[in-house]
C-alpha positions as CSV (number, residue, x, y, z in Angstrom):
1,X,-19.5,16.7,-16.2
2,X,-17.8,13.6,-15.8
3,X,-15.4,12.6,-12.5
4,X,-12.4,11.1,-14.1
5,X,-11.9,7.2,-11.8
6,X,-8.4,6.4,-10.7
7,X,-7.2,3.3,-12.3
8,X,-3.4,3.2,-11.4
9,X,-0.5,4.6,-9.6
10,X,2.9,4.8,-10.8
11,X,5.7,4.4,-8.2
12,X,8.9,5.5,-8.8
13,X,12.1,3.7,-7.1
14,X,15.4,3.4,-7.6
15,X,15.0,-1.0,-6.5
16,X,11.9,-1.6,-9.0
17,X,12.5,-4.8,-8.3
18,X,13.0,-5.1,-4.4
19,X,10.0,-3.2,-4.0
20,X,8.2,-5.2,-6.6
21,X,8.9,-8.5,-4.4
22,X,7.1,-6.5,-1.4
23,X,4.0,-5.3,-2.6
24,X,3.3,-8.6,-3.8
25,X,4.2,-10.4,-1.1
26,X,2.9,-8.4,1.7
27,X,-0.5,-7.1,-0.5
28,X,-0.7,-9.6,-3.5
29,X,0.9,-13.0,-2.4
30,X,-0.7,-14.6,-5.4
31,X,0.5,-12.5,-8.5
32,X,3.8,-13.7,-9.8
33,X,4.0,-11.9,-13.3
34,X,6.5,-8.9,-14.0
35,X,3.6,-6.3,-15.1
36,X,1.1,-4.1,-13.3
37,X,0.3,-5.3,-9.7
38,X,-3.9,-5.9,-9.4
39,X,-4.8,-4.5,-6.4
40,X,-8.7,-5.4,-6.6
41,X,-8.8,-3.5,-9.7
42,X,-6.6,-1.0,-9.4
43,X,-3.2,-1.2,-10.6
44,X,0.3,-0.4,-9.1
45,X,3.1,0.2,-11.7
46,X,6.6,0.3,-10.3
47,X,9.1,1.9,-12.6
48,X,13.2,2.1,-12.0
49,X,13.2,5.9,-11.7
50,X,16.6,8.1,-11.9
51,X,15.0,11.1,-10.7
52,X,13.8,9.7,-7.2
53,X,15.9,9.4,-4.0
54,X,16.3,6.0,-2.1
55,X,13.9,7.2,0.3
56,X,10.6,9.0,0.0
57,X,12.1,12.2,2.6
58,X,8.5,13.4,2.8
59,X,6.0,9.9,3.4
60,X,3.2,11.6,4.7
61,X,2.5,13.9,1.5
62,X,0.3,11.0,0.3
63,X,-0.8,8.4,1.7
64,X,-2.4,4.9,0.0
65,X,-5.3,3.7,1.9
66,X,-6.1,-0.3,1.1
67,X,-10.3,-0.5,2.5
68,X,-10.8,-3.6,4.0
69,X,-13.9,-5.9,5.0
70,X,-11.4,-8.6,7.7
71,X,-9.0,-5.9,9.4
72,X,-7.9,-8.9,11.2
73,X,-7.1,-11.0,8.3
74,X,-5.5,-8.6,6.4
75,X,-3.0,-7.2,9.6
76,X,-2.1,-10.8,9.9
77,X,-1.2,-11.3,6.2
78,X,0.8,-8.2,6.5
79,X,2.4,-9.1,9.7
80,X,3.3,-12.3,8.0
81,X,5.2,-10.1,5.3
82,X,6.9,-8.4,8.1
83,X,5.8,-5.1,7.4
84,X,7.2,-2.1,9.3
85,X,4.2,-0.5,11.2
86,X,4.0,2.8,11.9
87,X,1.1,2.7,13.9
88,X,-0.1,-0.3,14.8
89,X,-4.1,-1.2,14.4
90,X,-6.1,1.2,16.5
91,X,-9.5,2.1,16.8
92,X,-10.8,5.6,16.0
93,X,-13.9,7.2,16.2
94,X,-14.4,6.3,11.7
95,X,-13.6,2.6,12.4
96,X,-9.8,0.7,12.9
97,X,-6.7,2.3,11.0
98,X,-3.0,0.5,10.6
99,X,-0.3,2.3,9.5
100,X,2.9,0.7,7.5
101,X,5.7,1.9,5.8
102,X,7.1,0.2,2.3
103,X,10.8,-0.4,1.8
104,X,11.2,3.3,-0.1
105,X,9.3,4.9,3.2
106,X,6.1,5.7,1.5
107,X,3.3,5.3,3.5
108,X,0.4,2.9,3.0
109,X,-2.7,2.3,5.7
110,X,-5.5,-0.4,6.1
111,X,-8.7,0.9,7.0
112,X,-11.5,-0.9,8.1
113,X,-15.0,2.0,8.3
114,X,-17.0,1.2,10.9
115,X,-20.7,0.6,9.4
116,X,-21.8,4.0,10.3
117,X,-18.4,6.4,9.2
């Protein structure tokens, strides 16, 4: 049996590009094309959707989880984007979570597992 593996997400907006400009500056400052964003080998396709609201009314449905190796690095890079946090960077018992919110309200979290999670 084979376990299909997750390549991309689609995100549908109604500002494609608005939320384009933030995912790449707060998660992929160095990607300046109009295509697919690379995150690490997985892609994130935002499409101008008609059938969306402006705001996701129901964020914590799904949630996208970024694993990181340099919490510290990363929360700074994002708090250099100017991200909205949700939660803040806090330890828990499976290692250090930070919560965030995009411009549409989706969620979006930066993990970092502690060795032994």
């Amino acid at each position: 049996m084979l376990t299909p593996k997750p390549g991309s997400i689609l995100l549908g907006t109604t500002q494609p590009a608005k939320l384009r400009d933030w995912y790449r500056k707060a998660l992929a400052p160095g990607q300046t094309d109009e295509g697919p964003i690379d995150l690490g080998g997985f892609w994130l396709v935002i499409e101008q959707r008609d059938d969306v609201g402006t705001k996701n009314n129901e964020p914590g449905r799904m949630i996208l989880n970024f694993h990181v190796d340099d919490f510290d690095a990363v929360e700074a890079q994002l708090q250099a984007a100017g991200v909205d946090w949700l939660v803040p960077a806090e330890d828990r018992p499976g290692g250090r979570f930070g919560t965030f919110a995009d411009p549409d309200g989706n969620y979006l979290q930066i993990i970092q597992l502690k060795q032994d999670a």
